[in-house]
N, C-alpha and C positions, 0 to 999 in steps of 0.2 A: 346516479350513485357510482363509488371505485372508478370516479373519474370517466366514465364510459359517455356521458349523456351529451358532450359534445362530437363525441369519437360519429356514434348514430346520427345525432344530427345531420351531420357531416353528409354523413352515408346516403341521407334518405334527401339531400339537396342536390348530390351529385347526381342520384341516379334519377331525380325530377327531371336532370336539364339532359339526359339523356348519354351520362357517359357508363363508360364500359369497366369494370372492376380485374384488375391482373394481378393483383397482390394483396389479395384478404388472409390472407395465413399467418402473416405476422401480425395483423390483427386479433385472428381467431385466438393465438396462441400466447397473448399481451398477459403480463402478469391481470393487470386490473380486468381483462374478457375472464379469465380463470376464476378468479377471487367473485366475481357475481354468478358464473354461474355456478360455482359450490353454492351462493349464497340461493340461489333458487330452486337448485332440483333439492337441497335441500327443505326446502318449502314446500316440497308439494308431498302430496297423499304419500305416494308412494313411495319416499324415502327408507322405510322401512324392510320395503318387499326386496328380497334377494333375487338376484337372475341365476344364471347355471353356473356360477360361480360361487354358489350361495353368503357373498359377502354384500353387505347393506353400508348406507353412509357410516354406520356407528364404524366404520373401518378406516373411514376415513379423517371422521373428528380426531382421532388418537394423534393424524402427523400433524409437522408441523407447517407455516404455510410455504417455505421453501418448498420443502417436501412434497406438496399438491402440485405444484406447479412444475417442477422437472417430473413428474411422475406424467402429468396430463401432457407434457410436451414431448415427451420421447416415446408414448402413445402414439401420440398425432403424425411424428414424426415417421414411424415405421407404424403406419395402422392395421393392425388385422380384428376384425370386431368379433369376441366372442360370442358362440353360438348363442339364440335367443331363443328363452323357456317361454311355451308355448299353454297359453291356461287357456279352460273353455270359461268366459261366465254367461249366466243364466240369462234370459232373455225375458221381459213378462209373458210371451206365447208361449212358452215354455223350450221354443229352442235356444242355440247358446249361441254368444259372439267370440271369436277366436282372438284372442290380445295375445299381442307377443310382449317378454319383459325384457331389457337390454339387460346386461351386468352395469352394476352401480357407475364402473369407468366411460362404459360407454355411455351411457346418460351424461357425465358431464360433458362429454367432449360435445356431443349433440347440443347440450344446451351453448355450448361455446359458439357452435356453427350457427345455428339458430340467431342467438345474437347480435351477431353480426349480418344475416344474411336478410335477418326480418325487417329492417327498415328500407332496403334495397328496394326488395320488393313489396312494399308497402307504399311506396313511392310511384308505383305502376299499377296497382291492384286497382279496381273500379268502383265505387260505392254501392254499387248490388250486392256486394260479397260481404256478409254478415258475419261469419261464423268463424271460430279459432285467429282471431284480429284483433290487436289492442284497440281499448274503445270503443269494443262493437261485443254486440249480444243478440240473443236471443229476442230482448224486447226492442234491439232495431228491426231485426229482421219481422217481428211483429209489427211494428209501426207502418216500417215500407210496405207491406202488403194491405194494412188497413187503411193507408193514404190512396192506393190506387182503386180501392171503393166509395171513402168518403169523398175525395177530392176529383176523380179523376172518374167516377162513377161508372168504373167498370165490371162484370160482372162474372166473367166466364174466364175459369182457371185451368190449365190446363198441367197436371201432373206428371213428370216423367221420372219413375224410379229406376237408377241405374242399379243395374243387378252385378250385386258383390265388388261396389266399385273400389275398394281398397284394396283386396285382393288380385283386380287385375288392371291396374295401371300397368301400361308400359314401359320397363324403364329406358329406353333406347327413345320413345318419344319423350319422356319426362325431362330427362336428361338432355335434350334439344332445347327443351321448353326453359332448364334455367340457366341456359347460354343465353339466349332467347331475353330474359330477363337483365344480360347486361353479367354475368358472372362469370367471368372468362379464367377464373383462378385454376391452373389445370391442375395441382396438387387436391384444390380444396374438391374438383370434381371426379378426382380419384376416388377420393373419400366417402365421395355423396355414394359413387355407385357401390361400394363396397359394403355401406349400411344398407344399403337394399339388397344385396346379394349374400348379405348373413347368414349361415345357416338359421336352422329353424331346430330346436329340440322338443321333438311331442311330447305329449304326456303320459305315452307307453316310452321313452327313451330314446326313440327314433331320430335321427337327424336328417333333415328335408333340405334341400338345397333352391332356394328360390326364383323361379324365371321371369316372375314378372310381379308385384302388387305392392304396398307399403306397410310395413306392419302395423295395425294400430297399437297404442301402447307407449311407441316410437315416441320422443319428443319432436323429432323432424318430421314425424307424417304428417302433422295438421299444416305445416306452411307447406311442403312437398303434393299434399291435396290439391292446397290452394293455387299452387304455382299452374299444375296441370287441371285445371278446372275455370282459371280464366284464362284461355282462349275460350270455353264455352259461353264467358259473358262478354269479352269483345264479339263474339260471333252475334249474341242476340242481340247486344247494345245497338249492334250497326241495323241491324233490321228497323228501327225507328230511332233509339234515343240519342243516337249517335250519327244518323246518318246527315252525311253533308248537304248543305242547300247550296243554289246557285250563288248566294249573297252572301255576305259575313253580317250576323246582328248583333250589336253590343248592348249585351244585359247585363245587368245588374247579377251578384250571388246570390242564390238562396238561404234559408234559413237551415239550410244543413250544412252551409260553407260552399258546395258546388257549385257553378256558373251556370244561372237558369235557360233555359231554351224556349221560352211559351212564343218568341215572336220565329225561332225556327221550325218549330212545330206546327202553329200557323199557317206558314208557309208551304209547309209538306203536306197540310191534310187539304191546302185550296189548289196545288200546284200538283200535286202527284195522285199517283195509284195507290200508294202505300197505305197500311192496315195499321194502325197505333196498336204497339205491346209492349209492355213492361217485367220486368223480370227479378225475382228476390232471390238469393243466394244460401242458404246457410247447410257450408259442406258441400256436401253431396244431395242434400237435400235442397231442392226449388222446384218456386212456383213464375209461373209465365200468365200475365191476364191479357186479355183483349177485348172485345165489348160481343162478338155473335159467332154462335157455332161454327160458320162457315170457317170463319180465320180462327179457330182453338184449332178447327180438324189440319186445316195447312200447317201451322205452326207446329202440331204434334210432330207429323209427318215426319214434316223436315229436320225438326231437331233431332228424332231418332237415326234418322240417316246419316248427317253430320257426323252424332256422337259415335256413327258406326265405323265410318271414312276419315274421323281427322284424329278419334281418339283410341278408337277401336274399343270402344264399351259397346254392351246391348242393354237394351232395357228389359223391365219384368213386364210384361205386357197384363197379367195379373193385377198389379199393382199403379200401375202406369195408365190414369184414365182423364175425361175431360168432364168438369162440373160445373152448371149454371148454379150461381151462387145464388141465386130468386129461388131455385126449389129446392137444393141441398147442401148441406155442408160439407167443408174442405176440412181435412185435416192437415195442421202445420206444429211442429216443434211442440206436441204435447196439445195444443189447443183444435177446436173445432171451429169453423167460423162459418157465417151464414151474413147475407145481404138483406136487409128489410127496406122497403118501400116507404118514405115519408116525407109527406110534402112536397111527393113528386121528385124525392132525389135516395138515390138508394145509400145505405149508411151499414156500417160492417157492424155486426153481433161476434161475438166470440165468448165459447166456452171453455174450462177445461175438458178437455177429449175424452173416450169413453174410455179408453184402454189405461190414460192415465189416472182414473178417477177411480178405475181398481187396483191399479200398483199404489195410490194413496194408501186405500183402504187396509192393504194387505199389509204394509208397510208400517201404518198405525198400529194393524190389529194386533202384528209379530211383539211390538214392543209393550203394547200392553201387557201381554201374558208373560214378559219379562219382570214390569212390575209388581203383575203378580205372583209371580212365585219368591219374591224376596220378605225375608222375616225379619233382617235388622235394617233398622233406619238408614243408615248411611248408604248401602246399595240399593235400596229403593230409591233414595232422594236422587241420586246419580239417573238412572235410569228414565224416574222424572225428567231428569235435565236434560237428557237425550230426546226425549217425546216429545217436550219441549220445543229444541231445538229441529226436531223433524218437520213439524208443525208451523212454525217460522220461515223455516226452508221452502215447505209449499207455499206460505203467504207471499214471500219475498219472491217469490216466478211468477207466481199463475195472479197474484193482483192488479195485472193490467190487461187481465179478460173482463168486460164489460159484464159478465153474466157469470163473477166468480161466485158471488153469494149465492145464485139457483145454484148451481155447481154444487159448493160444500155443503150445502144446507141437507142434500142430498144423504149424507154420509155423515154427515153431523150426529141425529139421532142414534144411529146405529153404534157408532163410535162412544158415545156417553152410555149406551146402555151396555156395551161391553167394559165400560172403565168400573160402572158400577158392578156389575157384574163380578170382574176380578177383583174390586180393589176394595168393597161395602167391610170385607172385615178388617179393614185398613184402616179406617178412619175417612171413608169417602163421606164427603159434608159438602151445601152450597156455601158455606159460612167459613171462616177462622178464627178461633179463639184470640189469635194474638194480629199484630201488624202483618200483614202479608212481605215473604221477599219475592228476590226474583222474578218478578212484575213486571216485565218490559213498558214502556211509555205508550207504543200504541193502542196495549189492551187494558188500562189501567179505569177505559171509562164503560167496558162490557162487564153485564151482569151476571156474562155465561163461565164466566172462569170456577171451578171446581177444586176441592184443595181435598190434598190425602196424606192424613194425621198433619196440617197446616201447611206445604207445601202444594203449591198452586200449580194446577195443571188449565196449559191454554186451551182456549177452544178454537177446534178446526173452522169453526163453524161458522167466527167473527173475523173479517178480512174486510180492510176498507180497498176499494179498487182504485186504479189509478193510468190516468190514459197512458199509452205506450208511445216515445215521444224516441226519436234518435236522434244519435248523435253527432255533431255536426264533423262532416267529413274531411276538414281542413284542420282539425286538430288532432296532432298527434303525439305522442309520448316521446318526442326526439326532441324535441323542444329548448332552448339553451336560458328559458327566464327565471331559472331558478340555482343556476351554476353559480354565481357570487354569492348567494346568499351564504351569511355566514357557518350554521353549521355545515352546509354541504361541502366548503373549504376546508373544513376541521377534517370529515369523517374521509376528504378524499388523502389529506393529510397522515389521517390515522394506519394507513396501509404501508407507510414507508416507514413508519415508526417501527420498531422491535426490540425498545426498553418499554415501552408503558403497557404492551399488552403480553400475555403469555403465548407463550411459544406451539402451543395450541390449537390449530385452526378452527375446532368448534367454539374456543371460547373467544377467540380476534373477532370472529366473525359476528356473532350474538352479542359481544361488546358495541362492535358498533352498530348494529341494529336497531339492539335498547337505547344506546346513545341518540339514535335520530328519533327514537320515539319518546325519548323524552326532552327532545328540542334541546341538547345538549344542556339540560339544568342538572343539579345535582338535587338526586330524590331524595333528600333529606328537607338542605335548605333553599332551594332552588336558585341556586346562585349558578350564570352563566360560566360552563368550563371549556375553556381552551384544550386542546387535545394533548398537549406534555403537563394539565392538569388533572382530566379524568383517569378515576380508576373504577376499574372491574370490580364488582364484590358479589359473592356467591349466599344468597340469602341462606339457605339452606348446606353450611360449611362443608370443605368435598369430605373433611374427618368424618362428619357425620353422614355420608353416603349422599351428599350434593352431587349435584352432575352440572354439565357445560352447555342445557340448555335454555334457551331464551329466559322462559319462564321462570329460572333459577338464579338470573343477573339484573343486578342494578347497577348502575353508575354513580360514582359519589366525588365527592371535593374529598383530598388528602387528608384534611382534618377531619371530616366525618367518617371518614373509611377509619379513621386511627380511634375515632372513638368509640365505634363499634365494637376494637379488640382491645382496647386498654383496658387495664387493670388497677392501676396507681391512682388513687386519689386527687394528689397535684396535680398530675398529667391533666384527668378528667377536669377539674375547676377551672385550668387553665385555656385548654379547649372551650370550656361553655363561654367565658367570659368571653373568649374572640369572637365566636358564635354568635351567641346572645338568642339560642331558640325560642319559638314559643312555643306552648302548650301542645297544638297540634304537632309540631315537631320534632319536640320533647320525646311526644306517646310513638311516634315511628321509628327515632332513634331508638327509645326500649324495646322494640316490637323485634326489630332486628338483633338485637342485643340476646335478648331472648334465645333466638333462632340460631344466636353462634353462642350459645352456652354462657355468657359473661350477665352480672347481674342486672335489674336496673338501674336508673338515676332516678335519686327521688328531686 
């Protein structure tokens, strides 16, 4: 999208065949890098939260997109990053985790850098590396570890938790590490180091001057993680999965895209000394398997050592242990996992974990007694919607644990007898008087759903599970098969225009948005618009305290945007007649109509 997806591509081909980058700056700082990533830090959570400048995007939608852009470039250009507010949050053990917030500016510019720099290195990264990567999750990093039991029937894991590793990266090693990667832009790694050397604003007022770690928070910390945490996985790659034979063998890819190795493996485990281990990635968090105590205890060893000589981490030695998967369970990403014995071949079990199965709990129980304390309908149903939605959120993670239903089932009863509990003088019923809404598709054929005064509350309790499958690692979001298609021509189009959109940048930007979500048709009559045909229209009028975002824009064809505000009789007949609505399109034209104060059409 803003014309970017061949730019990455680009990026992430160059740096495969191994060249070296000296002039990303005029990249980072390209009208269309800007214009996406307004368009993304705008997207996330956080958009709202102020840094020590206490200003939020809403500061930003007011300019225009000129305006954005000489503003982020003469940032960039002389960068000094304003100090960063420092919050404690809570932690389920009840200690806290330290997040640093940037000022709103400096988050876009991060995201600027970011986007440019992440296909680079994306390009080099190794498929063990699960975590903060397009196209990778949590249920890769689950899958990889549950192939190296099912398939690979290994059984002994060995943990290593590195203690406080965000806080003490290096940055004199870090900063090696994305030369290292092929980045040689000396402006752009002025920059890098000067977001790491941020101040730091406490939460008594204080300002800390940084020697060494990354903040989380950062939008640069997760690929900045990533950058200085694989060498940790070329280090173990080469230990087996990577290491060279005397032969070259031509195999076939696997089913995750990789180039498989069974006949060089083969060969190592009939020709060498070598000890087979496998390793999964996510963050700062991995697991290392191998098949017998003797090679978990080597492998501990050494990786602690390493991680003490090439990266200068220590571990928690607390926390830091080695487990036969035949007598107990490992904990990974929220789940617990255990190996069972059948048919003579061992096979992974996974739960959700203990720890998470009480931040479920707590986290359900907080919002129940939300909706019990509400007395008119409207803030209950919402609230609902939320529990709802909480609830969804668990099914959507934890459904590719094998043993999620013992899991919930767990916590189910208790949960129902707390909804009753709060909510019996509500209208708590198994039944509803009328059509049920709000029903999602998956739970539409459970008998456990509960409704309170006729709005339906899901149950925790029903989760269909679903095996944990990854992603294939030759795909990736740089990709050029979708650049001609036609609206992506229109919307890259729609950035150099500055008659058809408002002057604006929250509203440019949510225009085209809405535009690619609604396949460039017009939501009226779904007629295909060219980009000097669509217009913007704010469902909810700005007279009547409408705002500039998403939720508030549709895109329409000239003549339906006109007939939403006319007035004149001719005008209207003369409109329908070109038109020619139907029934359904008739009832949205009025809907809108409505919504800008103008009557309906009978």
């Amino acid at each position: 999208m803003y014309n970017m997806n061949g730019v990455r591509h680009a990026l992430y081909e160059q740096s495969k065949a191994g060249m070296n980058f000296n002039n990303l700056s005029k990249l980072v700082v390209s009208p269309e890098n800007i214009l996406l990533a307004y368009r993304n830090v705008k997207g996330n959570k956080g958009a709202k939260t102020p840094g020590t400048d206490g200003k939020t995007m809403a500061d930003i939608d007011v300019l225009s997109v000129e305006e954005v852009i000489e503003n982020v470039r003469s940032r960039f250009n002389w960068y000094n990053p304003k100090p960063v507010r420092r919050v404690e949050i809570p932690k389920p053990n009840g200690k806290t985790r330290p997040l640093g917030i940037p000022t709103i500016w400096d988050r876009v510019i991060q995201q600027c850098i970011l986007q440019i720099l992440e296909p680079i290195c994306e390009a080099k990264f190794l498929p063990n590396s699960k975590g903060f990567r397009p196209n990778k999750s949590a249920e890769d990093a689950i899958a990889s570890f549950m192939y190296n039991i099912n398939r690979r029937h290994m059984t002994w894991v060995v943990d290593v938790d590195i203690k406080g590793f965000f806080d003490n990266v290096d940055h004199t090693k870090l900063m090696r590490l994305v030369w290292k990667m092929g980045i040689h832009d000396k402006q752009l790694l002025v920059i890098i180091r000067k977001m790491l050397k941020a101040p730091i604003q406490m939460p008594d007022g204080r300002i800390e001057y940084p020697e060494k770690g990354t903040p989380q928070g950062g939008i640069l910390s997760p690929l900045l993680a990533n950058i200085y945490l694989h060498e940790l996985d070329v280090w173990l790659a080469s230990q087996w999965e990577r290491m060279p034979t005397k032969h070259e063998y031509k195999e076939p890819p696997g089913r995750n895209g990789e180039p498989t190795r069974t006949k060089a493996c083969r060969a190592l485990r009939k020709n060498s000394r070598l000890k087979e281990i496998h390793h999964v990635r996510y963050a700062d968090d991995f697991k290392i398997v191998c098949s017998n105590r003797d090679e978990a205890e080597r492998i501990y060893s050494a990786t602690q050592m390493w991680l003490k000589e090439e990266l200068k981490l220590d571990i928690s030695p607390e926390k830091s242990q080695i487990t036969d998967l035949a007598v107990d369970y490992t904990e990974f990403l929220g789940f617990k996992i255990k190996a069972i014995l059948k048919k003579n071949k061992w096979i992974g079990v996974s739960y959700i974990a203990d720890k998470a199965m009480k931040r479920i709990y707590g986290m359900l129980a907080t919002q129940i007694n939300k909706i019990g304390k509400h007395a008119d309908l409207e803030s209950r149903n919402k609230d609902i919607a939320k529990y709802n939605a909480m609830v969804m959120g668990v099914h959507n993670y934890y459904h590719i644990a094998t043993g999620v239903y013992n899991s919930l089932s767990t916590i189910s009863l208790r949960i129902l007898r707390k909804l009753y509990t709060k909510t019996r003088s509500s209208g708590f019923s198994k039944t509803c008087s009328k059509p049920a809404i709000c029903i999602p598709a998956a739970y539409r054929e459970t008998k456990q759903i509960r409704y309170i005064g006729d709005y339906p509350v899901l149950p925790i309790g029903y989760c269909r599970t679903k095996n944990a499958v990854q992603q294939k690692n030759n795909q990736h979001p740089y990709a050029e098969e979708n650049r001609h298609q036609l609206v992506a021509i229109q919307i890259s189009k729609m950035w150099y225009s500055r008659t058809a959109w408002a002057d604006r940048i929250a509203f440019a930007v949510n225009c085209i948005s809405r535009y690619a979500a609604q396949q460039g048709k017009c939501a009226i009559t779904g007629r295909f618009l060219m980009m000097d045909e669509a217009e913007g229209h704010h469902i909810t009028p700005r007279y009547k305290g409408g705002t500039d975002d998403y939720e508030n824009i549709m895109i329409l064809s000239p003549e339906a945007h006109l007939l939403i505000k006319v007035t004149n009789p001719a005008i209207i007949h003369q409109i329908l007649l070109e038109l020619k609505l139907n029934k359904k399109q008739l009832k949205r034209l009025n809907d809108l109509r409505s919504k800008y104060g103008t009557v309906a059409i009978s």
